[in-house]
N, CA and C atoms as an extended XYZ file, in Angstrom:
456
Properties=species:S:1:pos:R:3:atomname:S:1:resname:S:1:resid:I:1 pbc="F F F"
N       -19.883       47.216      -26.867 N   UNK     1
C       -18.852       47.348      -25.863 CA  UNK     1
C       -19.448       47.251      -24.461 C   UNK     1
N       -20.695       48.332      -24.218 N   UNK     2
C       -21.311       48.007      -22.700 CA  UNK     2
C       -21.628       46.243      -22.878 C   UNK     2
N       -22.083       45.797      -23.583 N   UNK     3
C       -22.199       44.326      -23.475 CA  UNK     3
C       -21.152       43.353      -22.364 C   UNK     3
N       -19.915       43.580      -23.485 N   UNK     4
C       -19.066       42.937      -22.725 CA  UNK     4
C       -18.197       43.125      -21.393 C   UNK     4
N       -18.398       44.792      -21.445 N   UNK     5
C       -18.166       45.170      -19.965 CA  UNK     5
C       -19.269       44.496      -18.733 C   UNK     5
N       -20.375       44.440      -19.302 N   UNK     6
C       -21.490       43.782      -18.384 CA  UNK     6
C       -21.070       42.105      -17.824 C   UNK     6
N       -20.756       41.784      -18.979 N   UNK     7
C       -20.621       39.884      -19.282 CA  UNK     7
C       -19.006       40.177      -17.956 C   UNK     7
N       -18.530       40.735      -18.609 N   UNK     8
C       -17.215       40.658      -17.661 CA  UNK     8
C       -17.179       41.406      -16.292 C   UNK     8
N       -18.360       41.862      -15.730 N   UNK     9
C       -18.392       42.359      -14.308 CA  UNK     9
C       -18.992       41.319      -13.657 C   UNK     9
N       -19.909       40.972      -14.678 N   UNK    10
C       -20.708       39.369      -13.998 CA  UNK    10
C       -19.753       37.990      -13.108 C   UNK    10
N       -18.932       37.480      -14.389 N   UNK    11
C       -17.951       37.054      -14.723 CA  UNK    11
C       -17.113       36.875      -13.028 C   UNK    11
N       -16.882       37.603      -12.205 N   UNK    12
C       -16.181       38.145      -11.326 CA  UNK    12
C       -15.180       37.232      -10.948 C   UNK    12
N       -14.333       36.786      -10.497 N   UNK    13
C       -12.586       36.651      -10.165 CA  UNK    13
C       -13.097       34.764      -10.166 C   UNK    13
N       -12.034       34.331      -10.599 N   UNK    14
C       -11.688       33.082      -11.598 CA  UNK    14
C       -11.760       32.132      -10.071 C   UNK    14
N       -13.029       30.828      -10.521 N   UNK    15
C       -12.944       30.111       -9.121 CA  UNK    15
C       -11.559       29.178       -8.764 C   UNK    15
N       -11.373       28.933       -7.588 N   UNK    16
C       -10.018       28.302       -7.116 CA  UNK    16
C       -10.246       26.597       -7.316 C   UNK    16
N        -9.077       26.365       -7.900 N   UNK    17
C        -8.666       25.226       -7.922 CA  UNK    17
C        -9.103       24.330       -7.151 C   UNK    17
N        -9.696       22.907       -7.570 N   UNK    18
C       -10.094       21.866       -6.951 CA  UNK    18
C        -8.806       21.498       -6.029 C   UNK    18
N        -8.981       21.301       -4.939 N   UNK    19
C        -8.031       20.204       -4.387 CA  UNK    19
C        -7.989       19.096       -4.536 C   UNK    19
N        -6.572       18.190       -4.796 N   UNK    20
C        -6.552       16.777       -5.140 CA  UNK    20
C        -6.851       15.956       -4.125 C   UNK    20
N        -8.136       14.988       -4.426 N   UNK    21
C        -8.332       14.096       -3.290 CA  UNK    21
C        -7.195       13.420       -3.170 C   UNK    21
N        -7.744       13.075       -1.209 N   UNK    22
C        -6.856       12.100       -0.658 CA  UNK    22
C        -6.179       10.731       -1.058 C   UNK    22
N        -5.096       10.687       -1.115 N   UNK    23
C        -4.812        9.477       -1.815 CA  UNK    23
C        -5.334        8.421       -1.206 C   UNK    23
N        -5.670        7.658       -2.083 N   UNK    24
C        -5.988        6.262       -1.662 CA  UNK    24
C        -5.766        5.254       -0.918 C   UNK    24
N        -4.251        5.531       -0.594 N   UNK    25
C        -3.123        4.404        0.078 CA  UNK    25
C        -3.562        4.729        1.505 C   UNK    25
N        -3.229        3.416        2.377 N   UNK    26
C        -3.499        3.391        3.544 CA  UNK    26
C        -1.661        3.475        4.426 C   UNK    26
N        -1.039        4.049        3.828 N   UNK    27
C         0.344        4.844        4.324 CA  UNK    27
C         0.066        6.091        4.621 C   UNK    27
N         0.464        6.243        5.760 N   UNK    28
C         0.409        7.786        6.633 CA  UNK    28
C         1.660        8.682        6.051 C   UNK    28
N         2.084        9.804        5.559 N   UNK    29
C         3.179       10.851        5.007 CA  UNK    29
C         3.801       10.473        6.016 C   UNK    29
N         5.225       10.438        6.030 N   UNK    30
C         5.850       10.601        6.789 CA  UNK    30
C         6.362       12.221        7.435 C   UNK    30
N         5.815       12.363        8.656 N   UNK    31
C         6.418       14.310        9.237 CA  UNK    31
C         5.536       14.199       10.620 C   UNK    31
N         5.830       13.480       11.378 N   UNK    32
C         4.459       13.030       12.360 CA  UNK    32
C         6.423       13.896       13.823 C   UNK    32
N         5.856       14.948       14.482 N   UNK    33
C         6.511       14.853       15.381 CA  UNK    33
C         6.202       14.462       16.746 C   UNK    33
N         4.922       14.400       16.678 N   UNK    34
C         4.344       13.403       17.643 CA  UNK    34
C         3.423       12.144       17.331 C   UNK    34
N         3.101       11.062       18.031 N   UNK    35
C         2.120       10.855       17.664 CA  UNK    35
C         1.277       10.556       18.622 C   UNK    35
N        -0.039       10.248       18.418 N   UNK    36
C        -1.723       10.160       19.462 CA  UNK    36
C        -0.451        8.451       19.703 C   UNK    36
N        -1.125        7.907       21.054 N   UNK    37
C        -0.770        6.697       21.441 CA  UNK    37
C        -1.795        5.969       20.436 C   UNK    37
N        -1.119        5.206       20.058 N   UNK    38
C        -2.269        3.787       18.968 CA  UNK    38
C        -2.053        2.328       20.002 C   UNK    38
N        -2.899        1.542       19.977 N   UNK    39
C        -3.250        0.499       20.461 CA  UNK    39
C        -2.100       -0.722       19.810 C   UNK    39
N        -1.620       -1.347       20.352 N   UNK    40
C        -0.954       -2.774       20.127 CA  UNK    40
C        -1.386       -3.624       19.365 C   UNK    40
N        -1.338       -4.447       18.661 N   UNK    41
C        -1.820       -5.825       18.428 CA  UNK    41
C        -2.871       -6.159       18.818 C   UNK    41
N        -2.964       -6.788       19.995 N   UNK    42
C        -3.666       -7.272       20.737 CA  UNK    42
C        -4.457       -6.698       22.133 C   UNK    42
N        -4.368       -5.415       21.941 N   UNK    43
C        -4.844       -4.293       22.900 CA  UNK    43
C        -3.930       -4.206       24.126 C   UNK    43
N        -2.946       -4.747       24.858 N   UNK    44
C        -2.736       -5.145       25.739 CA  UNK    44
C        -1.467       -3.493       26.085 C   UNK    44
N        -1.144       -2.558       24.848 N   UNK    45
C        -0.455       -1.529       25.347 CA  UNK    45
C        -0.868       -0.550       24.396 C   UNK    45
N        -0.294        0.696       24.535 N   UNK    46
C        -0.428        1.921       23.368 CA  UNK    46
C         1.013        2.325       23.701 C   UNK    46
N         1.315        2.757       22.489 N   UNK    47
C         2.721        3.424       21.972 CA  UNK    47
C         2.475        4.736       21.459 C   UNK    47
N         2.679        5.904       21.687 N   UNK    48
C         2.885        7.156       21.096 CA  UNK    48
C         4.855        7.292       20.822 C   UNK    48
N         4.965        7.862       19.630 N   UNK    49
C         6.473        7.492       19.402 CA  UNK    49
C         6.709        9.082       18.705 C   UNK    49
N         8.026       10.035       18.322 N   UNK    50
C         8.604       10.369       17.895 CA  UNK    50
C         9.645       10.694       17.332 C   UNK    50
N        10.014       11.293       16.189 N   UNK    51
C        11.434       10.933       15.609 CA  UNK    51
C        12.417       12.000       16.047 C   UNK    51
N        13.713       11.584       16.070 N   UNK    52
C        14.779       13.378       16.522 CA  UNK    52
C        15.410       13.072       15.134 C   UNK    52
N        15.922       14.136       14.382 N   UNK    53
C        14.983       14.847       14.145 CA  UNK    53
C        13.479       14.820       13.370 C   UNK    53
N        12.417       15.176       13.764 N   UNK    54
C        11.139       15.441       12.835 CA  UNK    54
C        10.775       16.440       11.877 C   UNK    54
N        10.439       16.094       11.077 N   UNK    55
C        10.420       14.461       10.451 CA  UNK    55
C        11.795       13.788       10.105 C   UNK    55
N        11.499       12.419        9.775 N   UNK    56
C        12.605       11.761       10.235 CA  UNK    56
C        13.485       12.026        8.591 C   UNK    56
N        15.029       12.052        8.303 N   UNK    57
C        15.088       12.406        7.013 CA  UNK    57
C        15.354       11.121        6.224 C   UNK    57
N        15.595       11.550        4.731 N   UNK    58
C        15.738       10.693        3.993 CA  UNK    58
C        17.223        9.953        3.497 C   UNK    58
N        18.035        8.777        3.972 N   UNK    59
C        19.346        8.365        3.768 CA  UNK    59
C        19.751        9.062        4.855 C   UNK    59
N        19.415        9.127        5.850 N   UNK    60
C        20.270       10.353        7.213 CA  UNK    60
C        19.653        9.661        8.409 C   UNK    60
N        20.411        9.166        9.419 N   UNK    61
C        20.112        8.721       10.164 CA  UNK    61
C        19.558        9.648       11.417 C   UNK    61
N        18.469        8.666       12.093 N   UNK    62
C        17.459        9.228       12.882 CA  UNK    62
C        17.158        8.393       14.130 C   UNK    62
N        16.606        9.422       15.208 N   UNK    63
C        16.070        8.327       16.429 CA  UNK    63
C        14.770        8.239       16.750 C   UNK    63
N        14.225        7.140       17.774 N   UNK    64
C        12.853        7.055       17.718 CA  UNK    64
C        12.784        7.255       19.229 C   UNK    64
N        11.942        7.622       19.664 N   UNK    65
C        11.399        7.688       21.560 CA  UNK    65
C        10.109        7.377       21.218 C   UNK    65
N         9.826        6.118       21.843 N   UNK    66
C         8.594        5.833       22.134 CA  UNK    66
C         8.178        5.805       23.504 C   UNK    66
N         7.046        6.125       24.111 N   UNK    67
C         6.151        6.020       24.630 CA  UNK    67
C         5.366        4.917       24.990 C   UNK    67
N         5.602        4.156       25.866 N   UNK    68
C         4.508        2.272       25.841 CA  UNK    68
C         4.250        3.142       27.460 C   UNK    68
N         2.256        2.666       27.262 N   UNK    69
C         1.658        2.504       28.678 CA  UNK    69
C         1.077        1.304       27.993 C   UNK    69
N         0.114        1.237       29.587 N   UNK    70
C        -0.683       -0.050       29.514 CA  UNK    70
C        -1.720        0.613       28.685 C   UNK    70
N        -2.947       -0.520       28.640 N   UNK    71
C        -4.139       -0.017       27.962 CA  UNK    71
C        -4.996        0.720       28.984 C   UNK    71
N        -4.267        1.093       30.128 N   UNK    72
C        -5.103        2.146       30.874 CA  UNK    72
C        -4.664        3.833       31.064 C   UNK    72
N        -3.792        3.342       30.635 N   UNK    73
C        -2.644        5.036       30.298 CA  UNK    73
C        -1.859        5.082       31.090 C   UNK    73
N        -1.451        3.905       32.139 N   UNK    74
C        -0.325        4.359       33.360 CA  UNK    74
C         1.209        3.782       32.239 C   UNK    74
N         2.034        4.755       32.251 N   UNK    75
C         3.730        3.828       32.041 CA  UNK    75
C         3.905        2.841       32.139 C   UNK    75
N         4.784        1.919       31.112 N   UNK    76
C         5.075        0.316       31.405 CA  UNK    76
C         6.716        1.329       31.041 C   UNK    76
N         7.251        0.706       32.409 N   UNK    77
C         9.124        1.045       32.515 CA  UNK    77
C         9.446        0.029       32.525 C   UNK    77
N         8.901       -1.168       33.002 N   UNK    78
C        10.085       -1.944       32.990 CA  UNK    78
C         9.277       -3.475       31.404 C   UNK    78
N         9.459       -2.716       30.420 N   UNK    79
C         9.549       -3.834       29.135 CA  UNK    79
C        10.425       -3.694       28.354 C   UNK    79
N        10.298       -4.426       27.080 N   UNK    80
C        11.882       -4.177       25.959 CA  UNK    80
C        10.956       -3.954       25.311 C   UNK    80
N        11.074       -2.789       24.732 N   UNK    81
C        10.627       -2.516       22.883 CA  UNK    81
C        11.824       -2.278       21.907 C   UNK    81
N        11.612       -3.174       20.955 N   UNK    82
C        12.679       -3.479       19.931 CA  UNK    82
C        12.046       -2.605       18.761 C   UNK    82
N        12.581       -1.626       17.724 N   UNK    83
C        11.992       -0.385       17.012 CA  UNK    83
C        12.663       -1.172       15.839 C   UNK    83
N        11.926       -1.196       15.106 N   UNK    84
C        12.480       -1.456       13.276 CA  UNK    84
C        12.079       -1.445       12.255 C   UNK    84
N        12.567       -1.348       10.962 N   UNK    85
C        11.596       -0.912        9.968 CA  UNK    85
C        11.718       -1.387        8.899 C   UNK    85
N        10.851       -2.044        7.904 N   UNK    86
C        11.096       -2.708        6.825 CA  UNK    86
C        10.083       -2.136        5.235 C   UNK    86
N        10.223       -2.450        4.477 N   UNK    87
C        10.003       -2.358        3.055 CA  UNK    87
C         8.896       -3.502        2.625 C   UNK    87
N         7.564       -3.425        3.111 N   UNK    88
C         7.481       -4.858        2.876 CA  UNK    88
C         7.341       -5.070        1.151 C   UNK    88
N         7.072       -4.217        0.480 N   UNK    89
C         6.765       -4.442       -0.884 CA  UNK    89
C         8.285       -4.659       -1.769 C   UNK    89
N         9.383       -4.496       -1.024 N   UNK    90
C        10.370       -4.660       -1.569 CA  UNK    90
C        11.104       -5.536       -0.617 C   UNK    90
N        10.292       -5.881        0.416 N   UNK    91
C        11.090       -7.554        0.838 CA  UNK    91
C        12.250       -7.403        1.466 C   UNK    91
N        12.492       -6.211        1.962 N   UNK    92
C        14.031       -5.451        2.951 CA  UNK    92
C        13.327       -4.350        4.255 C   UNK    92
N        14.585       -4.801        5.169 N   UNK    93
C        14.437       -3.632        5.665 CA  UNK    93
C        15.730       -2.654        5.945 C   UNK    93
N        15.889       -1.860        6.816 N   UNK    94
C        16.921       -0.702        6.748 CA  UNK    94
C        18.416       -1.460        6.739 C   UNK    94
N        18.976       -0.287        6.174 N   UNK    95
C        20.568       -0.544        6.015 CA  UNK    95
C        21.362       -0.757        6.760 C   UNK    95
N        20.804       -0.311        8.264 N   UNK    96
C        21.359        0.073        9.211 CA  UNK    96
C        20.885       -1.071       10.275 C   UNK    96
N        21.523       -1.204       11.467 N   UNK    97
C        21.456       -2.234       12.793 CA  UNK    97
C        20.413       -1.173       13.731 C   UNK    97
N        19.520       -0.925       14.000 N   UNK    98
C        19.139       -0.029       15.171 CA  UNK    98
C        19.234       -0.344       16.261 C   UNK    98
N        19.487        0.448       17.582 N   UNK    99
C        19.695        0.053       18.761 CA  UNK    99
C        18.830        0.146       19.424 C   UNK    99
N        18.415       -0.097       20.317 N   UNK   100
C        17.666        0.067       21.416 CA  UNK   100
C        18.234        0.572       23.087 C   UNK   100
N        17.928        1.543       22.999 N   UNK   101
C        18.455        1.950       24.375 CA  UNK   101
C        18.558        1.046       25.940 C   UNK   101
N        18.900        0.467       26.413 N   UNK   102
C        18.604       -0.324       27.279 CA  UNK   102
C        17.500        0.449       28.642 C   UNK   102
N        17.859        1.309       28.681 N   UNK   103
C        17.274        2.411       29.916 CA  UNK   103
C        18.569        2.692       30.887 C   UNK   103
N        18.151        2.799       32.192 N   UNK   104
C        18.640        3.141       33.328 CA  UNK   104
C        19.081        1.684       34.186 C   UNK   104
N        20.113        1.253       34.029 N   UNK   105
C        20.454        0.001       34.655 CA  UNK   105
C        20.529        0.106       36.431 C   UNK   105
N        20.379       -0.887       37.087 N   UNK   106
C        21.053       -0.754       37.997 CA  UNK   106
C        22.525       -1.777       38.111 C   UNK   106
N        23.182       -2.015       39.337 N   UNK   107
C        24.433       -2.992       39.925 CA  UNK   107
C        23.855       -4.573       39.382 C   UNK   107
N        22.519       -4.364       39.435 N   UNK   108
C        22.332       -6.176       39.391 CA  UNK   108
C        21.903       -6.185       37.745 C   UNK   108
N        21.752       -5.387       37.095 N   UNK   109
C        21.477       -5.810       35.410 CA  UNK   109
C        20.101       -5.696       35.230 C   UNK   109
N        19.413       -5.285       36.105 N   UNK   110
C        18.087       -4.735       35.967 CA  UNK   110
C        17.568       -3.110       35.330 C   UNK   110
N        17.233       -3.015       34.628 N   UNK   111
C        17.176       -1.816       33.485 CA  UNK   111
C        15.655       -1.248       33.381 C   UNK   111
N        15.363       -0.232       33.737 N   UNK   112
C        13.887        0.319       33.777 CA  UNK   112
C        13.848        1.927       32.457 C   UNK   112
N        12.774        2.101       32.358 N   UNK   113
C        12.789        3.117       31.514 CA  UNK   113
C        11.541        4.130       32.310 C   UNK   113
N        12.705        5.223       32.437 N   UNK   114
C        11.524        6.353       33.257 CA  UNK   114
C        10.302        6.984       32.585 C   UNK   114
N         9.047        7.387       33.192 N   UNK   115
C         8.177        7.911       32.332 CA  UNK   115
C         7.568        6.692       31.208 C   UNK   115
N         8.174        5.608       31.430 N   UNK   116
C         7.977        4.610       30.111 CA  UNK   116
C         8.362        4.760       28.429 C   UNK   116
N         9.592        5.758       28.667 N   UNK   117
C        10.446        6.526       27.255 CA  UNK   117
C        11.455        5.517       26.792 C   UNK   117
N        11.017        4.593       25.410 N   UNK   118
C        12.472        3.963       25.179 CA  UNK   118
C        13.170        4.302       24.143 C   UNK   118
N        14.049        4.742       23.530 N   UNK   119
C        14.697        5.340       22.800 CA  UNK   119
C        15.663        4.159       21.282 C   UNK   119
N        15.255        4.046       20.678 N   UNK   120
C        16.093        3.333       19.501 CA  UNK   120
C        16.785        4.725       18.982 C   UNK   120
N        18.152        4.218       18.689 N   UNK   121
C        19.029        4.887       17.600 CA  UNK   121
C        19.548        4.132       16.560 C   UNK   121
N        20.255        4.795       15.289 N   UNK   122
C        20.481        4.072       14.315 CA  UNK   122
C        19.708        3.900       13.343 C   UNK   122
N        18.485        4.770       13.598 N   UNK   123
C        17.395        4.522       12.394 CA  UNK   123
C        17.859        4.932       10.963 C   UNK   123
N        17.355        4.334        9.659 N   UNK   124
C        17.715        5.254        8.670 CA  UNK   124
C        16.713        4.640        7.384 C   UNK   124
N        16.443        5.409        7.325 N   UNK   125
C        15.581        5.230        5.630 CA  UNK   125
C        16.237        5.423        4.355 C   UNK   125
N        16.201        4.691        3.850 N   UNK   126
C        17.900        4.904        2.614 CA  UNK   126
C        17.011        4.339        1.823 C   UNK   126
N        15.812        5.009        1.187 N   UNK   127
C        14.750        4.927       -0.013 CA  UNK   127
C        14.310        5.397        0.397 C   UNK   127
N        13.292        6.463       -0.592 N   UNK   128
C        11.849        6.643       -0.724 CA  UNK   128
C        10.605        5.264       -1.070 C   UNK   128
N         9.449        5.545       -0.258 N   UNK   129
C         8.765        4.472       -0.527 CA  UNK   129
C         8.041        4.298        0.387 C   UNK   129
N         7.129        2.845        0.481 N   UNK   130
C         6.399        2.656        1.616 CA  UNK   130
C         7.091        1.723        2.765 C   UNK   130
N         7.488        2.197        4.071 N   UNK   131
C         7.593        2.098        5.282 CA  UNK   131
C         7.087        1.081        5.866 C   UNK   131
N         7.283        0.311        7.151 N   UNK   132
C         6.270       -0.271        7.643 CA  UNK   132
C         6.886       -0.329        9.331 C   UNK   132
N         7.070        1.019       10.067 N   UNK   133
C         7.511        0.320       11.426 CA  UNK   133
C         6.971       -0.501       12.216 C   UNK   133
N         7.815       -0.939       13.261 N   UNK   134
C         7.519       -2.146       13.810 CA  UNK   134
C         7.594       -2.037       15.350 C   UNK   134
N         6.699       -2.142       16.374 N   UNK   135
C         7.256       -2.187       17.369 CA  UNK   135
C         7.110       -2.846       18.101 C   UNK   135
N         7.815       -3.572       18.693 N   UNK   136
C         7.901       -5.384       19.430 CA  UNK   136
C         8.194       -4.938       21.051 C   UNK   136
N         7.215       -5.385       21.739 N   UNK   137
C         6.743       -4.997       23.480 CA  UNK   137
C         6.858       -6.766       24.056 C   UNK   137
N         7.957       -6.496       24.970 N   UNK   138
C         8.017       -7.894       25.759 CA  UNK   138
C         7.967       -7.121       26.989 C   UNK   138
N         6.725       -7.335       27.553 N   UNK   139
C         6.297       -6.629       28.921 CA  UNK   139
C         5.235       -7.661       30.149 C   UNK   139
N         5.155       -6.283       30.837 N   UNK   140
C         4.375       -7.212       32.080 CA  UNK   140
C         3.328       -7.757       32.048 C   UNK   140
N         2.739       -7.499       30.631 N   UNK   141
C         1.188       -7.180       30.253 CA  UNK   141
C         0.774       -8.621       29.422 C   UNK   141
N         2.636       -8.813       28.473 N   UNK   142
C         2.452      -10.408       27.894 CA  UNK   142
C         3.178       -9.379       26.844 C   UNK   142
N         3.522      -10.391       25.298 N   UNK   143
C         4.228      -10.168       24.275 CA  UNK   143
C         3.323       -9.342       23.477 C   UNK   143
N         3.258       -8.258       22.776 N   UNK   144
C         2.313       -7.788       21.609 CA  UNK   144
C         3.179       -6.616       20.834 C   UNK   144
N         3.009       -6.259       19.999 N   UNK   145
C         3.457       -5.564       18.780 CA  UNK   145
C         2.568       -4.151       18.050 C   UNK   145
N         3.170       -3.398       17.782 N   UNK   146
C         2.322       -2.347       16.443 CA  UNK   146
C         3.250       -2.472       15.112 C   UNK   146
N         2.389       -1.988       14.316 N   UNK   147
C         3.054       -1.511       12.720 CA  UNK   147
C         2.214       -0.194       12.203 C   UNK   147
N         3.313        0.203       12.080 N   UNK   148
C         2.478        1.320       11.529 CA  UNK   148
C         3.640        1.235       10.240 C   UNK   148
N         2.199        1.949        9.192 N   UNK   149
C         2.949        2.214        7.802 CA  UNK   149
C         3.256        3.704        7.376 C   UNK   149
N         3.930        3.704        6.754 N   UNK   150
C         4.302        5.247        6.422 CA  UNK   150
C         5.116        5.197        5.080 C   UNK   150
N         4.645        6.413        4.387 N   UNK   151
C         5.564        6.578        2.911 CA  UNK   151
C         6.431        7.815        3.153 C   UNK   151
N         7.724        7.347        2.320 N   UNK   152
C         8.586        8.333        2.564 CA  UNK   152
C         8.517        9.112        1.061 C   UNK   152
């Protein structure tokens, strides 16, 4: 009996569970309520973007505010970023039309965005799966783009 009282003081409290490595996939979770600015295409801007609400939900429509400076960190207000999102492994993208906020117009049809904040609405993810947003910059800087991927 002292034996096994010995073996079992030794023994002492049961080690913890391995954690499951990182998955493999190069898709980011989707629950990002901010994000670090990432670089363009072609270096020429960075976009930091977030969703209302965060994270963005699933079949429930959502908005995006992005963030475009130059590649030096000052605001670009006056470009169009067009926000959208597709499926590429299933060859679709959302169900929905998204908008793009125009900004702050003035009398002559000239439209700026303060702080460099442009706002898409209408977003919606109507699957689980892998993501691929899109964001299309026609600015002062020249034409360039991001994608970022994400699984829902």
């Amino acid at each position: 009996m002292s034996v096994l009282l010995a073996l079992l003081a030794c023994a002492g409290p049961e080690a913890p569970a391995t954690p499951p490595a990182p998955s493999a996939s190069t898709h980011a979770e989707v629950a990002p309520l901010a994000t670090a600015p990432l670089p363009t295409s072609k270096g020429l801007y960075r976009i930091s973007w977030l969703t209302e609400p965060a994270p963005p939900p699933l079949s429930a429509l959502f908005e995006i505010e992005a963030t475009l400076t130059d590649a030096a960190g000052a605001p670009v207000t006056d470009a169009k970023v067009r926000i959208d999102a597709r499926m590429p492994q299933h060859g679709h993208g959302m169900a929905t039309k998204p908008e793009d906020d125009p900004g702050v117009c003035d009398a002559s049809g000239a439209c700026s965005h303060p702080d460099g904040r442009y706002r898409t609405r209408g977003m919606k993810f109507h699957m689980p799966g892998e993501w691929t947003l899109r964001f299309d910059v026609e600015g002062p800087g020249g034409t360039d783009h991001l994608e970022v991927p994400l699984r829902l």
